[in-house]
N, C-alpha and C positions, 0 to 999 in steps of 0.2 A: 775493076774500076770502069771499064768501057761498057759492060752491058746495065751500069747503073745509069753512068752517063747515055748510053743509048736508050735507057727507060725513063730519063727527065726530059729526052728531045719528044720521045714520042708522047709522054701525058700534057707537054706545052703543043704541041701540036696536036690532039686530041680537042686538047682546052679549046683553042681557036675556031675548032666546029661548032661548039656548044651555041645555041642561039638560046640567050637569058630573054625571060619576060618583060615588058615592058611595065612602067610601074600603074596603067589602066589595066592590064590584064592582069597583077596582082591584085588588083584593088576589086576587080569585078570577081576572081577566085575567092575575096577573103569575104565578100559579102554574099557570095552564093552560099559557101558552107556555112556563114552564121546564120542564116535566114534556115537552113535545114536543121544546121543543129538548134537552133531554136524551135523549130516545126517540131521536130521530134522527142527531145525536154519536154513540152507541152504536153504531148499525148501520150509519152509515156505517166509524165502527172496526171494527166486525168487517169488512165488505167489503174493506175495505183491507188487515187483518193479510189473508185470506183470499188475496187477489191477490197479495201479497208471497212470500205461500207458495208459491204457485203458480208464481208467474215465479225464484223463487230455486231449486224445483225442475228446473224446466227446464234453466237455465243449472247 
């Protein structure tokens, strides 16, 4: 029972180091990677209409 209880003092004291983001710094994370995943959506769409043309061509 004491080294559970010595492993709830030390993850509550772990916890208290943690520095959380503020919510402009999530905000400016959430729009970096939507702007990327979007960037990247796009061109892989193009690649694929591109290839599609390409092998419909063929055949």
């Amino acid at each position: 029972m004491e080294k559970f209880l010595s492993y709830i003092r030390n993850a509550k004291a772990e916890l208290g180091k943690v520095i959380f983001p503020t919510k402009e710094q999530v905000r400016n994370a959430f729009f970096s990677v939507f702007i990327v995943v979007t960037i990247i959506s796009l061109f892989l769409a193009l690649v694929d209409f591109i290839m599609s043309s390409i092998i419909k061509g063929i055949l």
